[in-house]
C-alpha positions as CSV (number, residue, x, y, z in Angstrom):
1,X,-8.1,-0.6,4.9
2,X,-11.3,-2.2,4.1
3,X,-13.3,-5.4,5.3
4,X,-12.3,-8.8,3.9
5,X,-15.7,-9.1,2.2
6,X,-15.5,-5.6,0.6
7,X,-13.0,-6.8,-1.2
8,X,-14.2,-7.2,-5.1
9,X,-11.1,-7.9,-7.6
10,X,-11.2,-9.3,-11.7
11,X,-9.1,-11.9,-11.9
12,X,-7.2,-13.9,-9.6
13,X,-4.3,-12.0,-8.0
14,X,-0.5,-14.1,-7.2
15,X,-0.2,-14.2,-3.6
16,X,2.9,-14.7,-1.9
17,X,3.7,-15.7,2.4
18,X,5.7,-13.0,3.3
19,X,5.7,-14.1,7.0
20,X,3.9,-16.9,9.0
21,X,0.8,-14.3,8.9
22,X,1.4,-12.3,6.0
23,X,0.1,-12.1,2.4
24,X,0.5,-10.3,-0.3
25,X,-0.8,-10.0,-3.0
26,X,0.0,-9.2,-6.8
27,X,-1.0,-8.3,-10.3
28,X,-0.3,-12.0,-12.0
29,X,0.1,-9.8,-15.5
30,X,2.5,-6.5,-14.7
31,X,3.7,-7.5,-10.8
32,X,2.2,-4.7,-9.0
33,X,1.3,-5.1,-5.7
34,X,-2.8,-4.8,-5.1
35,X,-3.1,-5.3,-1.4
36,X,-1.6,-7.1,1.6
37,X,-3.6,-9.4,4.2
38,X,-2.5,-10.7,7.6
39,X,-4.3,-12.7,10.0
40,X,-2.8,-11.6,13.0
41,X,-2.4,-8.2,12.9
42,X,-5.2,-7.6,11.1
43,X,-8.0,-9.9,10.9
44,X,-10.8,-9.7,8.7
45,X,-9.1,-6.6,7.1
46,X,-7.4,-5.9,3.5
47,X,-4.5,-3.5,3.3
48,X,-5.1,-2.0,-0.2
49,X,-2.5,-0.3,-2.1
50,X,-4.1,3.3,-2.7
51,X,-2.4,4.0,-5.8
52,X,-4.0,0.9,-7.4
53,X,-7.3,2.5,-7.5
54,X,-8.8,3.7,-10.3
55,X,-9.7,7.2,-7.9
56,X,-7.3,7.4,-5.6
57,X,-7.5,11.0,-4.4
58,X,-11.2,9.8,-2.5
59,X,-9.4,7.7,-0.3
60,X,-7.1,10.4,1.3
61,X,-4.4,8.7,4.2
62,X,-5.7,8.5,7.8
63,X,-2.6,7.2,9.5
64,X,1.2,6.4,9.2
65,X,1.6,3.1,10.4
66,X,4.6,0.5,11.2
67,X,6.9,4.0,12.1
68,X,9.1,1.9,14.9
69,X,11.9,1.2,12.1
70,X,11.4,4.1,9.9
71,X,14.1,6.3,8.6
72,X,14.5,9.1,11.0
73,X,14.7,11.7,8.1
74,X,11.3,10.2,7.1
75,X,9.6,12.4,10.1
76,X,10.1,15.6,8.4
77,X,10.3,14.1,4.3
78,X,7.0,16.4,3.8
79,X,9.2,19.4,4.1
80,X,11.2,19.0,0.8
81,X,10.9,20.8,-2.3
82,X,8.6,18.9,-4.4
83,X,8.3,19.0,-8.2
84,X,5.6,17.9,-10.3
85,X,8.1,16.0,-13.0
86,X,11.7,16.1,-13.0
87,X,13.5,18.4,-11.1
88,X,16.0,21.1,-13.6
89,X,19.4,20.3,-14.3
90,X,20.7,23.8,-13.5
């Protein structure tokens, strides 16, 4: 998360209400989500979609956040195998 007025983006991003406080915000070209803004919960701050970036990997995760309805399996997910492509068919 960032400040509001650290915020530089080109072009002007679709936004739509996803609740009374909620934004989000979009690529108008391709659809992808950029960032996410709300008022209530978090004023003055921009939730920005890490995988946007151009250099992700210098803005490692601080926090999981908005756990009260997760999955329950999602507590241990970081235990799978993991496979850098596809996993084999055998």
């Amino acid at each position: 998360m960032l400040a509001q007025d650290q915020l530089a983006v080109s072009g002007e991003p679709a936004v739509f209400a996803s609740s009374e406080h909620a934004q989000r915000h979009f690529c108008i070209q391709c659809g992808t989500g950029l960032f996410y803004t709300n008022t209530e919960n978090l004023p003055n701050l921009v939730d920005v979609q890490t995988g946007t970036l151009d250099e992700p990997e210098l803005y490692p995760a601080q926090a999981h956040i908005q756990t009260a309805e997760r999955l329950p399996w999602m507590e241990t997910a970081h235990e799978l195998p993991t496979f850098e492509r596809f996993p084999s068919q055998e």
